[in-house]
C-alpha positions, 0 to 999 in steps of 0.5 A, spaced: 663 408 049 662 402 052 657 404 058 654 397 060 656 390 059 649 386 060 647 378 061 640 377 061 637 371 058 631 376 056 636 381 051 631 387 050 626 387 056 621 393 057 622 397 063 630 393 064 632 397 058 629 403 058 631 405 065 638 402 062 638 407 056 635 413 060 640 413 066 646 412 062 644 415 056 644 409 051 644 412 043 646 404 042 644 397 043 648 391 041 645 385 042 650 379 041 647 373 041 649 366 036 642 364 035 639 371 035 643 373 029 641 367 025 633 369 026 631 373 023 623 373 027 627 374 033 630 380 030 625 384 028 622 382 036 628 385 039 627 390 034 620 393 035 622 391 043 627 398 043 627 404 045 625 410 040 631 413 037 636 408 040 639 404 034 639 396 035 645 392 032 644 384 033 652 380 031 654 374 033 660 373 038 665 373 032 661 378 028 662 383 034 669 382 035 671 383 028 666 390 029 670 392 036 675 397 032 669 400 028 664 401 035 670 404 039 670 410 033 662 410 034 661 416 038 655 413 042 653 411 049 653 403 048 649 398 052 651 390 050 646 385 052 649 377 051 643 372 053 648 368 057 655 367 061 657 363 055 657 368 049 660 374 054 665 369 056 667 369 049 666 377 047 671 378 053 677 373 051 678 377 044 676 383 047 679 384 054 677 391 055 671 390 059 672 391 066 666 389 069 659 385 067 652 386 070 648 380 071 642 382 070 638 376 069 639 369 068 633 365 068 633 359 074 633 351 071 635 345 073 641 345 078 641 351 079 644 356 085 640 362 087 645 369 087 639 374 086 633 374 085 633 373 078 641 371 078 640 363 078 647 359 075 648 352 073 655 349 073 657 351 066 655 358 068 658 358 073 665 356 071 664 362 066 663 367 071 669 364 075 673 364 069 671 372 067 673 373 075 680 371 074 681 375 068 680 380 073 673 383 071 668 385 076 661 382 076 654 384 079 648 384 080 642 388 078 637 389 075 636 396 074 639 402 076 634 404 081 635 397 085 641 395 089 648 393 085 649 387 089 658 384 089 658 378 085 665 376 084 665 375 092 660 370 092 663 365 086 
């Protein structure tokens, strides 16, 4: 079962990701990330940055949604991290069973907007968001279970 949808620039962060996966009871995390699934450096990082006992899938956008009947049989708590809007964006327009996405971190760059402390979207990231809004997907933003759960959607 799907606990959590995630964006964090950060995928796997320390203290983010154990609290995550001890408050909802996590047993997997999938990672979907295009350049991540290509790197195998990167893989082995994410892999070392996982929690014991929790198993650690890294696929592509394509490669999850191919895998989505299979990890709905799974009978483990799953987290699934994208880097960014782009790539949830696209997970959810083949796989429109998410209801809501947690904006955990996005990292502020160039022409940016600030949403949160650590929610900062440029023009393409906001559009994707737009666009999960209109599927009908609530969005918000928090960082870990413990902080406040900050509306999202009403604020794009």
């Amino acid at each position: 079962m799907i606990k959590l949808l995630r964006i964090d620039h950060r995928l796997l962060h320390g203290q983010v990701v154990f609290s995550w996966t001890k408050t909802l009871g996590v047993s997997r995390i999938i990672v979907v990330d295009d350049e991540t699934a290509k790197d195998e450096m990167k893989k082995v990082s994410l892999n070392l940055s996982k929690p014991v006992g929790v198993t650690l899938n890294i696929f592509s956008v394509k490669d999850v949604l191919e895998k989505m009947p299979k990890v709905e049989q799974l009978k483990d708590n799953i987290m699934i991290v994208f880097s960014g809007t782009k790539g949830a964006l696209e997970f959810c327009q083949g796989y429109p069973k998410i209801t809501e996405i947690n904006y955990g971190g996005i990292a502020n760059k160039a022409n940016s907007k600030q949403y949160s402390n650590a929610i900062f979207l440029n023009e393409q990231e906001l559009e994707d968001s737009k666009k999960l809004k209109e599927m009908g997907i609530h969005l918000y933003m928090q960082q870990v279970p413990t902080s406040k759960r900050e509306d999202l959607t009403s604020k794009i």
